[in-house]
N, C-alpha and C positions, 0 to 999 in steps of 0.2 A: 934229290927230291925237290927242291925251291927252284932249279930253273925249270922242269917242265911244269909248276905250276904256274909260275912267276908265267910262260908263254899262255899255257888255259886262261891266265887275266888277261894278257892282252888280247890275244886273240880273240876272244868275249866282247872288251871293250870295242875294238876293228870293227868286228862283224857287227855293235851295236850302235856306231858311230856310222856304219856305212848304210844300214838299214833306217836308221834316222834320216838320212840324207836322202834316199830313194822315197822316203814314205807319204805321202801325198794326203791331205784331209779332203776325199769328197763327198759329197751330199748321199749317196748310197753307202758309204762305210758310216758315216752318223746314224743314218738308220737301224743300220744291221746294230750298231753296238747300241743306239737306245733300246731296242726293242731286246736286245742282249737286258739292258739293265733293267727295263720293267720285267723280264725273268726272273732276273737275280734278285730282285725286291722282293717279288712275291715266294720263290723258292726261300729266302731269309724268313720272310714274314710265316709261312709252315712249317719250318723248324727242317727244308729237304735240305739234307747237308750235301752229299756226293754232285747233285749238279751245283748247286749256288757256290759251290766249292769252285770248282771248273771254271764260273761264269766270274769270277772274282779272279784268279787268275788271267781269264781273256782280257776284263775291264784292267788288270793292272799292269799287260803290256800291252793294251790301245793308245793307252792313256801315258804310259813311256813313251810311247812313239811320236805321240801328239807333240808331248814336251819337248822331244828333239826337234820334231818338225819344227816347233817356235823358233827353239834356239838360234838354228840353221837360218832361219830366214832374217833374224833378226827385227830390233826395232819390235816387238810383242811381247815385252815383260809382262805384261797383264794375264797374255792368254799365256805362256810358259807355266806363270802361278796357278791361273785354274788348271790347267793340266797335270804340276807336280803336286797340287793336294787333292787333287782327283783319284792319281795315282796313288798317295796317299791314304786316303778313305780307304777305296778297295783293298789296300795293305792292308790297313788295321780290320777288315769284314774279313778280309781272309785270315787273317790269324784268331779272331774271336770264331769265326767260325772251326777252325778246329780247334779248338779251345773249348765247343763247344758252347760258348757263351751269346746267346742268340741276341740278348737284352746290348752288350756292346755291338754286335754285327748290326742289329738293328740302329744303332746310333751311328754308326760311321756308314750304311745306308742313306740314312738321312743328308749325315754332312757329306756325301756323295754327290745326293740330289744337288744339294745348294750349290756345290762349283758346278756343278754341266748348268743351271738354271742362271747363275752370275753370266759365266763362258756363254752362255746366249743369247742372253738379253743383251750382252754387247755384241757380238759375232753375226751371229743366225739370223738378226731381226733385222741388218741393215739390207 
């Protein structure tokens, strides 16, 4: 039973290290996943669980991928940070969210905002 799970980890990690590496941040995947998050803000903000749900999972492996993208290129510990507590945020919305606790999802909404808004004003605006 441990070695074919022992191969499901690796092979996970593989497939996530290789998809890391192919994953590219351009100006229309920004888009699509901001406009992903002003969804997911306001689905939080009405209490819609089932898509904010979904959109919380999208944002938290965009936001994995970003992170590897960093890592991979090196020399961007900054933007790695806002990416793994980005990635973060959207964890903890997704679990308050089913947890059903709207008042924590709305807080780690927030601190969502503040990495993609940090992550831009250095990134985005040169």
């Amino acid at each position: 039973m441990q070695k074919p799970l022992a191969f499901l980890v690796f092979s996970g990690v593989l497939v996530s290290a290789v998809w890391a590496a192919a994953f590219e941040i351009t100006a229309e995947a920004m888009r699509d996943i901001e406009d992903t998050f002003k969804s997911f803000d306001s689905n939080v903000a009405l209490k819609d669980t089932p898509p904010a749900v979904a959109q919380a999972k999208e944002l938290v492996a965009f936001f994995r991928q970003v992170e590897g993208h960093y890592q991979q290129k090196g020399n961007a510990a900054d933007a790695v940070g806002y990416a793994h507590t980005a990635q973060e945020q959207a964890s903890l919305a997704l679990a308050a969210l089913v947890a059903q606790n709207f008042d924590a999802a709305g807080e780690a909404v927030s601190g969502l905002a503040r990495s993609c808004k940090a992550c831009h004003d250095v990134y985005k605006n040169k």
